[in-house]
N, C-alpha and C positions, 0 to 999 in steps of 0.2 A: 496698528497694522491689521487690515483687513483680511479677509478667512483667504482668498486668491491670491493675495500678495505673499500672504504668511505659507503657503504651500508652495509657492515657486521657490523661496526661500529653501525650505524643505529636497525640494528637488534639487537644487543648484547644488546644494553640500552634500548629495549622494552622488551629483556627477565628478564632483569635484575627487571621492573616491572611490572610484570604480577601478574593476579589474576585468582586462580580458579571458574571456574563455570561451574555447570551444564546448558540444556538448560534450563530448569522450570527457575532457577537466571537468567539466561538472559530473558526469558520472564517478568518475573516479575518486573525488573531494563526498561523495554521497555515499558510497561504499566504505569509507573508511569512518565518514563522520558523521552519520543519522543517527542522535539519537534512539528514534524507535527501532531501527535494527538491533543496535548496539543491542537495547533491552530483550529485543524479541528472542535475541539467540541464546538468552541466557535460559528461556524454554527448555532449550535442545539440552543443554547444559543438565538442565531439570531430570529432563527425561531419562539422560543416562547414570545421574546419581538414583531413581526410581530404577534400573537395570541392575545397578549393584546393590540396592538395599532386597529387594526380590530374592536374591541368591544368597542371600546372609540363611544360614536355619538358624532355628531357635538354641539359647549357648543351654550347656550341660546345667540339670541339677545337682548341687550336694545338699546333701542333707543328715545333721548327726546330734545325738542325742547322749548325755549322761543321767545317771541315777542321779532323783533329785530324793527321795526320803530309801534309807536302808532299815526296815522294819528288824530285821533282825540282828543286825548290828548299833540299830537306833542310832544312826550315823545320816548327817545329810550330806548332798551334793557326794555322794561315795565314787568319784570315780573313778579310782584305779581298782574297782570290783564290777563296776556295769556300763558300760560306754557300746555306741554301735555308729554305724557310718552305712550313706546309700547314696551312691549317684547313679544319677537316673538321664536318660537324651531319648527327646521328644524322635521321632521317626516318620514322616510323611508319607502317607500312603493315597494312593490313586492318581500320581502325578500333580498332585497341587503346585510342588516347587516350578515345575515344567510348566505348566499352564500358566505361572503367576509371570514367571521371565516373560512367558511369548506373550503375556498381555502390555507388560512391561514396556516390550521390544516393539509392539507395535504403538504404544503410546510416545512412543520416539518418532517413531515414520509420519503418526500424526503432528506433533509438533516441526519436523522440517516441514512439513506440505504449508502447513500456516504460516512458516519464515517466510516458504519461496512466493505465497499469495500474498503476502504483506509486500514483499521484496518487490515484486510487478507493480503492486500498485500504487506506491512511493516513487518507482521509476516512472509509470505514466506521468505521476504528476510532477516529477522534476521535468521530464517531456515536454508535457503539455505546460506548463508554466516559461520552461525558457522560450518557447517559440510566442509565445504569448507578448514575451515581454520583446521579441527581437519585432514582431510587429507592431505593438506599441511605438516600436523609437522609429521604424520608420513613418506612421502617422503623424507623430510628434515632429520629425524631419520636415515632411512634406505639409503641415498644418506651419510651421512656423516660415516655411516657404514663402507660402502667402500672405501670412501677417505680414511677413516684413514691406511686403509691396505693397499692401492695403492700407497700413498705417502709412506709408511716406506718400500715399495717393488721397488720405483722408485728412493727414494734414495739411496737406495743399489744399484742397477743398474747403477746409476752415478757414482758413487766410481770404479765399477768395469770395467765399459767401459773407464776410464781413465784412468788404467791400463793396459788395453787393455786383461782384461780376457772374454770379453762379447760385442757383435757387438755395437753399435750405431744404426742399427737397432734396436735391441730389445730394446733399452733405449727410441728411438724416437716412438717404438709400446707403451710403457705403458706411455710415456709421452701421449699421444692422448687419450688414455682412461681418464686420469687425468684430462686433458682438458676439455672433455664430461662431467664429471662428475663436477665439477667447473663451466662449463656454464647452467648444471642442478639445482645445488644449487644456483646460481643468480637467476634462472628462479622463481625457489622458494621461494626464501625468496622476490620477487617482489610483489609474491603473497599473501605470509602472510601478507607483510604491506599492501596492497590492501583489505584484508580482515579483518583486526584487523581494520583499519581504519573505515571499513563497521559497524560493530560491536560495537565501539563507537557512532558514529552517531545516530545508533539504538538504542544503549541502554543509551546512555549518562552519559555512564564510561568513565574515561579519562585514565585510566590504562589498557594495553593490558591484550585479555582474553584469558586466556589458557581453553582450552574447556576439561570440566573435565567427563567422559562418559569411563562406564567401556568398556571390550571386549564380555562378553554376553550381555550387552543392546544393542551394534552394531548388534550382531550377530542376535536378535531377530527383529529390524529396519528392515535388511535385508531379512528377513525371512518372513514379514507381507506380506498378502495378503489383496486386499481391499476385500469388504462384497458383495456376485451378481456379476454378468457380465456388460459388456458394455450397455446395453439398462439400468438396474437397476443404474447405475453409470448417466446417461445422467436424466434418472426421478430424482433423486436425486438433481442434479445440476440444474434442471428448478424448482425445489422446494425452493430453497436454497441460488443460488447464486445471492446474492446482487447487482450485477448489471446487470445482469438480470430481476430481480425485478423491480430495477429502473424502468427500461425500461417502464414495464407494471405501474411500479405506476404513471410516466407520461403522461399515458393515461389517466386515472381517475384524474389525477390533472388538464389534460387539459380540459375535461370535466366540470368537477368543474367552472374553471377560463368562461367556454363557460355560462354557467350556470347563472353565477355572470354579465359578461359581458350584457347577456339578460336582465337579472330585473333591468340594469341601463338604462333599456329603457321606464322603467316604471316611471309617473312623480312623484317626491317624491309631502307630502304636506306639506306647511307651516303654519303653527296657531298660536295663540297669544293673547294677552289681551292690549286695548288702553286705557289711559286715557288723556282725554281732559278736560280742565278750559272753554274753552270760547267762540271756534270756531267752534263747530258742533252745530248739532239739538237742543242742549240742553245740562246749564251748566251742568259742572260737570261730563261730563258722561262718562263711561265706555263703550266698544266698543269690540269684539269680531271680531277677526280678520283672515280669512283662505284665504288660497293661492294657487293655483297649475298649474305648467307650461301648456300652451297647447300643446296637443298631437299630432299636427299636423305632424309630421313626427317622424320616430324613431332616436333621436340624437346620439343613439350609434352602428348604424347600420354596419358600416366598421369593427371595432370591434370584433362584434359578428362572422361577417364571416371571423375575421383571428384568431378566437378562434376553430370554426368549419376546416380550414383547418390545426390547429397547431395537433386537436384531429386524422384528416387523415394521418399526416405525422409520429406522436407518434406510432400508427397501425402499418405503416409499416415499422419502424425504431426495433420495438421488434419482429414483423417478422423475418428478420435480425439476431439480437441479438438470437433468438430462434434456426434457422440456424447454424449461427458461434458457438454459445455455447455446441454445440448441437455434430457439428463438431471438435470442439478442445480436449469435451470429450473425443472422438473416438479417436484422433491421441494422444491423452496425453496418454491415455489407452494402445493404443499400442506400445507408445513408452516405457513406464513402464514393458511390459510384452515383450518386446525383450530384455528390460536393464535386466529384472529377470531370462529369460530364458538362456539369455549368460552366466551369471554367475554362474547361479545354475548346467551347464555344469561343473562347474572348481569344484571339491571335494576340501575339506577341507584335505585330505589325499593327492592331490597335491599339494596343498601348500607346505605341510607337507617337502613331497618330494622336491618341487625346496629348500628351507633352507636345508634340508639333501645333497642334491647334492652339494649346495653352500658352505657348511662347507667341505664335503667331497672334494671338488675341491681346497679348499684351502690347506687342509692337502696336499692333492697327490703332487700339485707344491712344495708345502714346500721340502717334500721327493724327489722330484725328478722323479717324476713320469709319469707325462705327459712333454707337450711341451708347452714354453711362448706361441705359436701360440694357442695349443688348450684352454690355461688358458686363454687368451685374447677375444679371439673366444664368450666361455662363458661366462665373465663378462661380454661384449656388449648388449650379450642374456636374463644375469639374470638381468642387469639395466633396459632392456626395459620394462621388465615380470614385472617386481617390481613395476615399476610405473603404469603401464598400469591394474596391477589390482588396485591400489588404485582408480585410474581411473574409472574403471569399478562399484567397489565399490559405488562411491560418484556418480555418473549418475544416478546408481539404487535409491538411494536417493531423489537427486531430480525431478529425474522422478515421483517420489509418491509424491514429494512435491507440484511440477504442479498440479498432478491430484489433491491434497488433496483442492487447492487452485481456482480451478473451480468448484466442486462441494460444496464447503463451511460445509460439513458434517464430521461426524464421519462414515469411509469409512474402514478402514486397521483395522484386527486385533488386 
């Protein structure tokens, strides 16, 4: 079995099971069953078992001791004559515990902002992958369209160039059409499994999805326009997009962490309660006991100033981010409205017209009416058109699907 044959193969038993869906079922089979969310949430998860270990303090000391030699009793281990007891809890001071939570607490807000940028951008590409592939099958529609009238026009043409009523030319002209058209349908159906493949992964079906989407819901997709212009699109986006955000939120987290870092410079105290049998001032006694490091130097100094240089680099890192974001609006934006303006060039009354002409160019040959040359001529013409608007089509798509997915909003009509 050869590599062509062995992939139709391939294709026939992914149509053979297939399942309808709209995009909403595909989003919805993607939300419950992506893998990389599933995992990514366990972040957040992360984050808030780091919120509760933060707020633990450190557990009490005990601490106690017996006589191990009695010199004047010449008695070891004596201890129902010298035993003592001290527990001792550590005490934080200069707000450390405060500071560590709210580091804590924002290392949470950072982990959603990375769920919800991951989350968008997994949604683009179920997006962009279903449309992908609903264009695909109408190529693969309209390419197998033609085959079938090429092959029952090319085996007539064998027949009769074997008899020799019809050159070998014209057999070996529409043999190359066939050709073309056969290396178009490989080309495509590489791409269906490329994209059906995309689409599992995504949504964690194991059954290929046939993308179920009438002709006015396309027609209205196409039709949307986003809400404002370019500067309203770029506000939008520096309000919105999650990584972006980011950006700026680890500015304040690094703050925070600067924050925290400093009040470990402060000495924590240590306090306590002793009890002694034998060997202080006086039996029996109870002892009050506080502790605190000297301050002679700040021990967490290095620290603090690579918390203060982490906060200068965060600055200008969403600098940057504010720039690029800022910029890729503007080229998404215009890429979108070249993809909208090309097409919206093309009337739905030409369309209309190439299918009219194309029917009609089949009749006339039939009849006898034109020449193999000029019938040949055209189908080369109307194969390229054909595809080149599905083309044009599905660009226009994800071109808004870019934008949609930088500015993180409700943008298109």
């Amino acid at each position: 079995m050869n590599k062509i044959a062995g992939l139709f193969v391939i294709i026939s038993s992914i149509v053979s099971a297939q399942q309808q869906m709209s995009l909403l079922d595909c989003e919805n089979a993607f939300q419950q069953n992506n893998l990389q969310l599933l995992a990514e949430q366990y972040s957040i998860n992360m984050a808030d078992a780091d919120i509760l270990q933060a707020k633990i303090w450190e557990l009490p000391q005990i601490n106690g001791y017996i006589n191990g030699y009695n010199p004047e009793g010449r008695r070891f281990l004596d201890a129902g004559r010298a035993k003592g007891l001290e527990v001792t809890q550590l005490i934080y001071m200069g707000g450390k515990k405060k500071n560590e939570v709210a580091f804590a607490k924002s290392n949470k807000e950072l982990a959603q902002l990375q769920f919800t940028q991951l989350l968008t951008e997994l949604r683009t590409q179920l997006h962009t992958n279903y449309y992908n592939l609903y264009y695909e099958k109408l190529k693969l529609e309209s390419i197998n369209k033609q085959l079938g009238y090429m092959n029952d026009l090319l085996k007539a043409y064998k027949i009769q160039s074997a008899k020799g009523n019809v050159s070998l030319k014209d057999e070996v002209r529409l043999q190359s059409i066939v050709i073309q058209l056969n290396n178009d349908k490989v080309e495509i159906n590489k791409n269906i499994l490329e994209f059906d493949q995309n689409l599992k992964v995504l949504t964690g079906i194991t059954e290929g999805i046939e993308p179920q989407i009438s002709d006015n819901e396309v027609k209205e997709i196409l039709a949307s326009q986003p809400f404002g212009d370019e500067e309203e699109l770029k506000r939008k986006a520096l309000e919105n997009n999650a990584d972006y955000l980011f950006g700026l939120k680890l500015i304040e987290n690094a703050k925070l962490y600067a924050l925290w870092q400093k009040s470990m410079n402060v000495p924590d105290l240590t306090v306590g309660a002793e009890y002694d049998q034998a060997s202080g001032t006086f039996n029996n006694e109870i002892n009050l006991k506080v502790g605190i490091p000297l301050p002679l130097w700040k021990s967490n100094r290095g620290n603090v100033e690579r918390a203060n240089f982490a906060i200068k680099q965060n600055q200008k890192n969403a600098e940057f981010q504010r720039l690029d974001l800022e910029t890729k609006v503007q080229s998404a934006f215009l890429a979108w409205k070249n993809q909208y303006d090309q097409l919206a060039e093309i009337k739905s009354t030409d369309l209309d017209n190439l299918d009219l002409v194309y029917n009609g160019m089949l009749k006339n040959f039939r009849n006898g009416n034109i020449s193999l040359i000029e019938f040949t001529d055209f189908m080369e013409s109307y194969r390229q058109t054909a595809l080149q608007i599905y083309d044009m089509k599905n660009e226009l798509i994800r071109s808004a699907e870019k934008l949609k997915q930088l500015v993180q909003a409700k943008i298109f009509y």
